[in-house]
VOGU-3710 file (C-alpha; in Angstrom, 3 decimals, decimal comma):
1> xxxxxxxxxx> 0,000/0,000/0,000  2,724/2,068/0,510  4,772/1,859/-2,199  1,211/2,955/-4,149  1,674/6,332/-2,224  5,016/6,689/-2,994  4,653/6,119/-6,919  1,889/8,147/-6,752  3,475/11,185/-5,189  6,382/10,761/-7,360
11> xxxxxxxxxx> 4,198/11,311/-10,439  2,504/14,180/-8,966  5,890/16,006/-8,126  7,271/15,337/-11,720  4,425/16,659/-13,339  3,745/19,494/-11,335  7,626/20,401/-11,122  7,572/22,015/-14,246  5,440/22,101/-17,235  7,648/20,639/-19,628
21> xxxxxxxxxx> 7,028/17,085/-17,647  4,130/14,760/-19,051  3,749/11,752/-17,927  3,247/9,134/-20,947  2,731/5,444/-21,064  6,293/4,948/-20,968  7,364/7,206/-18,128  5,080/5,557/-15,882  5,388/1,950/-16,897  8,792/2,399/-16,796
31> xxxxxxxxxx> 9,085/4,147/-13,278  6,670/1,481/-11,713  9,149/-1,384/-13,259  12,052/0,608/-11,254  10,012/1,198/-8,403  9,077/-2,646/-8,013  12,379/-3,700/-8,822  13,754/-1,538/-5,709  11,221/-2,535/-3,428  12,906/-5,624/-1,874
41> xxxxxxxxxx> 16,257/-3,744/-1,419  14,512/-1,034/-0,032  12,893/-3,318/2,702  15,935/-5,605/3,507  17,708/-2,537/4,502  16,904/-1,869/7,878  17,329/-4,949/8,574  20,964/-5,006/7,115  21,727/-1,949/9,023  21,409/-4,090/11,824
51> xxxxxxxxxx> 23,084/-6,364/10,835  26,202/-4,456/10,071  25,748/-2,657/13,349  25,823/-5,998/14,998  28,618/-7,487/13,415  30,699/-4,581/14,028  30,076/-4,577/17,939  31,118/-8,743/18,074  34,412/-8,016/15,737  35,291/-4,938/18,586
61> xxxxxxxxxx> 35,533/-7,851/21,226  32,640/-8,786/23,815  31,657/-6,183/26,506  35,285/-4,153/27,507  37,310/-6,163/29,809  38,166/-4,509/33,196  42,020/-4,681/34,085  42,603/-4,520/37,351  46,438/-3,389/38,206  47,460/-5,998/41,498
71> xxxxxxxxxx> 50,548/-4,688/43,186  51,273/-7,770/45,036  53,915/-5,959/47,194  51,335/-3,165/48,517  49,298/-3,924/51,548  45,850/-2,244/52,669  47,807/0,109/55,275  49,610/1,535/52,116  46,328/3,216/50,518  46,057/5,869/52,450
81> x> 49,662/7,692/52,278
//
């Protein structure tokens, strides 16, 4: 239903963008072709997006690792001073 809307409004803003634009058979066969040809990509997107996002958080590593520095020498009289 959407992608009705979208055609639609497409035609309307080429032929009211100037007055040299008409819209014949071939411009609008040919634009809904191209419009239903993009359709998939255009809804597998998001979800790629995603995707990507996802991917690129698990190749950084897992959540950040917390490094604790152990002076094994230091005792718990030694924090304050």
């Amino acid at each position: 239903m959407l992608w009705r809307q979208v055609s639609l409004t497409t035609f309307a803003v080429y032929v009211l963008s100037s007055s040299d634009n008409i819209l014949d058979a071939e411009k609008a066969f040919v634009s809904l072709s191209l419009f239903n040809i993009l359709r998939f990509p255009l809804t597998m997107l998001p979800m790629m997006i995603a995707n990507i996002v996802q991917a690129s958080f698990q190749f950084d590593g897992s959540p950040p690792k917390i490094s604790v520095n152990h002076n094994p020498t230091s005792s718990s009289d030694e924090i304050d001073g």
